[in-house]
N, C-alpha and C positions, 0 to 999 in steps of 0.2 A: 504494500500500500504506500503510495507517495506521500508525502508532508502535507498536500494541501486534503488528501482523501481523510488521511488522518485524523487532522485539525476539525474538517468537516463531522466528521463521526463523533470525535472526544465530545464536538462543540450539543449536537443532537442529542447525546448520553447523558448530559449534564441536563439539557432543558427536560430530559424525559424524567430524570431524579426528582427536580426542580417541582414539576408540575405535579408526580404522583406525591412529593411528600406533603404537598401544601391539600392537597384533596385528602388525602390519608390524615392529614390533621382535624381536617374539620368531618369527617365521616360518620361523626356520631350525631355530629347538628343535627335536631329536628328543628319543626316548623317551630313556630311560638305554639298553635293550636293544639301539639301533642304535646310540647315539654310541660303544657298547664293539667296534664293532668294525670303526671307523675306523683309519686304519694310523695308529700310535704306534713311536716309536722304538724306547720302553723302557715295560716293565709291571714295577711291583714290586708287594711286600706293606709295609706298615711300620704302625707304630705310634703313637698320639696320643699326644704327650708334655705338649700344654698345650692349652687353647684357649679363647678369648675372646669376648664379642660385640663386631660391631664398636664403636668409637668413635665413628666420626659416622654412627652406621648412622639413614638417615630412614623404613626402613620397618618401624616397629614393633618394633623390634629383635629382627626375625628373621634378620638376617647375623651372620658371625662368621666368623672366622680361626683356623686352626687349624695346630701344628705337628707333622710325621709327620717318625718318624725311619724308614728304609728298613731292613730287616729280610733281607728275599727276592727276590734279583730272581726273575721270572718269565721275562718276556723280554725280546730287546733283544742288542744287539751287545755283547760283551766289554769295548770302551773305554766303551761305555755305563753299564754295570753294576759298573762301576771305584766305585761311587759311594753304596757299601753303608755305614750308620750316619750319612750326611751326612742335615740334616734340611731338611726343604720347608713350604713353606706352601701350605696350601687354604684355602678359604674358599668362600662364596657370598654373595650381597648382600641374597639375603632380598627380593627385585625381581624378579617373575615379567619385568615386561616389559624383563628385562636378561635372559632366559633362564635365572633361576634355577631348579632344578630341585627346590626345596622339601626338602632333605637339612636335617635341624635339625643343629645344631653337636655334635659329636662329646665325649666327655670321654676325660678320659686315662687310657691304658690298651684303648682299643677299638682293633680291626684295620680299617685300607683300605686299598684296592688304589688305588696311583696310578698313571695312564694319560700317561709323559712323549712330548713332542715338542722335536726339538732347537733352538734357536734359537742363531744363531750359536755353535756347535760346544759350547752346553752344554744339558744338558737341563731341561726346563721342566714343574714340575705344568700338564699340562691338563685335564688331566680327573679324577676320584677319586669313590670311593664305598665306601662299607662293604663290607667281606669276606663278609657274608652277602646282601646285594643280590648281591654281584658274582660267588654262585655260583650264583644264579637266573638270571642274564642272560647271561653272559659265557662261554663254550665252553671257557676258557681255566683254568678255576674247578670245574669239573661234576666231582663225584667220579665 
């Protein structure tokens, strides 16, 4: 094989790595409509009280972090829901191939529903999305 067939091939090999690790990374993404109805410990309503892009965000400065004060619980066990006006952070990365889910950053004063799971006996934002996504999608939500 000559230098330029070479270069041609190495150059192919590399976008074919390139492209399968980035789809193998997000390959467990679901929709928003299936990941809401994953079991969760604890479902609130709460509040945006500030929100930011991230600081060292490297893609385009489409992440951000945001703070929600809980308002509602929805569901979730009693000692769960103990935990009403305490605030959380969401965020996304703005990094489809981290499974961002393309949510632009929230300002304050708008409603989301946060989707807690416990982690070592305290509960944790995993999941979140705006109040009116989340009464398209979500059973939980559906006047």
């Amino acid at each position: 094989m000559g230098p330029l067939k070479t270069l041609l091939f190495l150059i192919a090999s590399l976008a074919c790595v390139a492209w399968t690790s980035s789809a193998e990374a997000c390959r467990m993404n679901r929709p928003p409509s299936d990941r809401v109805r994953m079991d969760f410990d604890a479902v609130a309503i709460g509040v945006v009280t500030q929100s930011a892009p991230n600081e060292s965000d490297h893609y385009d400065g489409r992440g951000w972090t945001a703070t929600v004060r809980v308002t509602h619980p929805v569901e979730g066990r009693p000692a769960d829901l103990r935990s009403l006006n305490l605030r959380y952070q969401i965020s996304r990365t703005g990094d489809s191939a981290s499974c961002d889910d393309g949510q632009t950053m929230p300002s304050p004063g708008e409603t989301w529903v946060i989707y807690f799971t416990s982690r070592e006996g305290e509960l944790v934002a995993s999941l979140s999305y705006p109040l009116s996504l989340a009464r398209r999608i979500d059973p939980r939500f559906r006047d």
